[in-house]
Backbone as a chain_set.jsonl record, in Angstrom:
{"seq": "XXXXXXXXXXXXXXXXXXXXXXXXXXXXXXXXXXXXXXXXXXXXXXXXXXXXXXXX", "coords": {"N": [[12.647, -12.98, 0.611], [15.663, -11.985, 1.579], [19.016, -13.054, 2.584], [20.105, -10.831, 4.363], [17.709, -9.37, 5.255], [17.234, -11.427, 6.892], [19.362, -10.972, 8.444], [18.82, -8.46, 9.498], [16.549, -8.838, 11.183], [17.354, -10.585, 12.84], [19.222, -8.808, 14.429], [17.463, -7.012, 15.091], [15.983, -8.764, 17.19], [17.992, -9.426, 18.722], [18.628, -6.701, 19.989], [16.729, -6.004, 21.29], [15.917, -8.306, 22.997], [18.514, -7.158, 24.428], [17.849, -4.823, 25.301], [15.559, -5.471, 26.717], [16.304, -7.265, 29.15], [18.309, -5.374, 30.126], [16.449, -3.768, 31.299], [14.746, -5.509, 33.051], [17.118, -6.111, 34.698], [17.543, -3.645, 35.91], [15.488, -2.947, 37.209], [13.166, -1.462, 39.952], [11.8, -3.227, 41.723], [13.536, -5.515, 41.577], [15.9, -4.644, 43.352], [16.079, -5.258, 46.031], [16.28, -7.848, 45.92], [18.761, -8.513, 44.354], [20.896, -7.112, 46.088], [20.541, -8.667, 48.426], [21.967, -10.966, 47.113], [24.038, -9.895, 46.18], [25.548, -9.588, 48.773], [25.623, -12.06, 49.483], [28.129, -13.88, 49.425], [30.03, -12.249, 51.445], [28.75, -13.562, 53.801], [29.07, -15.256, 56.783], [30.551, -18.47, 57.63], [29.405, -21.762, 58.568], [31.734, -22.596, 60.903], [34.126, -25.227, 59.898], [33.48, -28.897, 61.892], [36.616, -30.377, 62.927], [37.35, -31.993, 64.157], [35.478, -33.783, 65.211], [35.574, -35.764, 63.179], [35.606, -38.664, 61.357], [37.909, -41.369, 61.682], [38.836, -42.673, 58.841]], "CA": [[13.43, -12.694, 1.797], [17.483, -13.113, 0.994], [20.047, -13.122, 3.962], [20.049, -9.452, 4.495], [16.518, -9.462, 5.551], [17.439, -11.968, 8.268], [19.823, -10.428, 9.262], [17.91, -7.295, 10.21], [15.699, -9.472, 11.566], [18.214, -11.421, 14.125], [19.642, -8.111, 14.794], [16.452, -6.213, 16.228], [15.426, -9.715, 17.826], [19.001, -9.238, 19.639], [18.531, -5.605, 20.611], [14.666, -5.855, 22.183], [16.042, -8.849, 24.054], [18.99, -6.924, 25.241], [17.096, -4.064, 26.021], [14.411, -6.091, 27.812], [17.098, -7.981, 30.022], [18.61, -4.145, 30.706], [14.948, -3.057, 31.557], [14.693, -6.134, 34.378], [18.027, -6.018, 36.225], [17.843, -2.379, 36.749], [14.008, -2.681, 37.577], [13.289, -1.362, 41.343], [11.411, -4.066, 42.042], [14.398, -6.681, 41.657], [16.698, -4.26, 43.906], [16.061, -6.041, 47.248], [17.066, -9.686, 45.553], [20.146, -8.388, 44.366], [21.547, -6.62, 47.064], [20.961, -9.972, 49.17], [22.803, -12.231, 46.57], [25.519, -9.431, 46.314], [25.527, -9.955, 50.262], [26.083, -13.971, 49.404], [30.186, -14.225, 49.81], [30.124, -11.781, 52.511], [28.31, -13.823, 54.761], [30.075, -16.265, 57.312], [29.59, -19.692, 57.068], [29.661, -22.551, 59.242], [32.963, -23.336, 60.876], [34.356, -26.956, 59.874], [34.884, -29.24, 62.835], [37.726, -31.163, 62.396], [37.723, -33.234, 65.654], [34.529, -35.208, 65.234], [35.673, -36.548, 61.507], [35.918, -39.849, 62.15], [39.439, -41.981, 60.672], [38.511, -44.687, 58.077]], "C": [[14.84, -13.241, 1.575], [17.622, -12.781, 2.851], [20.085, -11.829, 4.745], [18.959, -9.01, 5.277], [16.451, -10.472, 7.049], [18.252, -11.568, 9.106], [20.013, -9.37, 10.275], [17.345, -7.763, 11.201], [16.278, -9.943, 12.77], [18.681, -10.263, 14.844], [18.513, -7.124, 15.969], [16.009, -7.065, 17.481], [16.53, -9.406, 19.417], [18.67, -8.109, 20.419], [17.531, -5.539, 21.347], [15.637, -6.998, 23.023], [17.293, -8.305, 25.059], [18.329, -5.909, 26.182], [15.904, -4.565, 27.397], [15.223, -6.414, 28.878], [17.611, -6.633, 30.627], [17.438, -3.771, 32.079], [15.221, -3.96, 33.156], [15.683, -5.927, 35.194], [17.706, -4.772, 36.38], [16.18, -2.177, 37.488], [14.203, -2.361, 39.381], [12.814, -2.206, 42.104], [12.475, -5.473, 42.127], [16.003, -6.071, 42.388], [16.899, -4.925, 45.124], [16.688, -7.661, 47.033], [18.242, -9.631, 45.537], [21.024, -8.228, 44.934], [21.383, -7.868, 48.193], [21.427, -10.67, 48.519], [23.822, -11.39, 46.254], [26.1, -10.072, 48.011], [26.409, -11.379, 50.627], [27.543, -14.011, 49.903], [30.547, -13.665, 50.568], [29.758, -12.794, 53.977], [29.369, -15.348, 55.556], [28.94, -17.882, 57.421], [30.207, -20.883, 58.185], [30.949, -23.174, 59.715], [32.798, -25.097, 60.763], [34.305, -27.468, 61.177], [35.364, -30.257, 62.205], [38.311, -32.165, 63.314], [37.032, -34.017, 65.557], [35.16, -35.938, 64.188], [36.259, -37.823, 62.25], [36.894, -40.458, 60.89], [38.742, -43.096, 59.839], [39.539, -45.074, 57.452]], "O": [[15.187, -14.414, 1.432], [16.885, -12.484, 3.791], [20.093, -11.971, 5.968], [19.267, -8.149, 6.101], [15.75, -10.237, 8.033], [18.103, -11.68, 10.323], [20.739, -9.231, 11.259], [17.543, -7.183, 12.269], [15.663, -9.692, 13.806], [18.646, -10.462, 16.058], [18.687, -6.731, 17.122], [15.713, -6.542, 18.555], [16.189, -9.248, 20.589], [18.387, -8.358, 21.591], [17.646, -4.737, 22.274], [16.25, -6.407, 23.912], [17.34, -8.713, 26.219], [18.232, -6.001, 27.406], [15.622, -4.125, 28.512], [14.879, -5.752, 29.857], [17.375, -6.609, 31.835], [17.587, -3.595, 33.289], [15.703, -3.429, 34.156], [15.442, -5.586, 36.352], [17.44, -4.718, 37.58], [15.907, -1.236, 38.233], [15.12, -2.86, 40.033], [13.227, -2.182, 43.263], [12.085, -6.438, 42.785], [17.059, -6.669, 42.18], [18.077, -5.224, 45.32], [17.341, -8.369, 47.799], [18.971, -10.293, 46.276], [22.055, -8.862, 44.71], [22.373, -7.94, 48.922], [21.597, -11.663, 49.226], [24.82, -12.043, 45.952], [26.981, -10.917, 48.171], [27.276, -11.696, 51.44], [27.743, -14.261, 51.091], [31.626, -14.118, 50.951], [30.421, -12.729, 55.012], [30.106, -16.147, 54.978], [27.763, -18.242, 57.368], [31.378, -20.839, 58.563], [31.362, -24.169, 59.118], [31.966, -25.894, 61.196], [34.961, -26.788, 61.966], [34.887, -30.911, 61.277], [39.317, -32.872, 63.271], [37.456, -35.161, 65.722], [35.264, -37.113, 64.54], [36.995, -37.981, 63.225], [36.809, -40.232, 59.683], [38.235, -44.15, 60.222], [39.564, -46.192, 56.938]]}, "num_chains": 1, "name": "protein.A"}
């Protein structure tokens, strides 16, 4: 086995895991998660108050 041989080797390892990682986000089953953590920075968020803070 020279270098050449690994490097095939690292290369398909790469492609199956990109492919796999493709495969899950677009899965329909992980559409409902996403679309609520796109949602995330939309949502409003607790006004500060700024009257209780107490002086130290």
């Amino acid at each position: 086995m020279d270098i050449n041989d690994f490097r095939g080797l690292l290369t398909a390892v790469a492609m199956f895991s990109f492919l796999g990682l493709c495969v899950w986000a677009w899965s329909k089953k992980r559409k409902a998660e996403f679309d609520a953590s796109a949602q995330l920075p939309l949502e409003d968020d607790e006004p500060l108050d700024t009257h209780s803070r107490e002086n130290a």
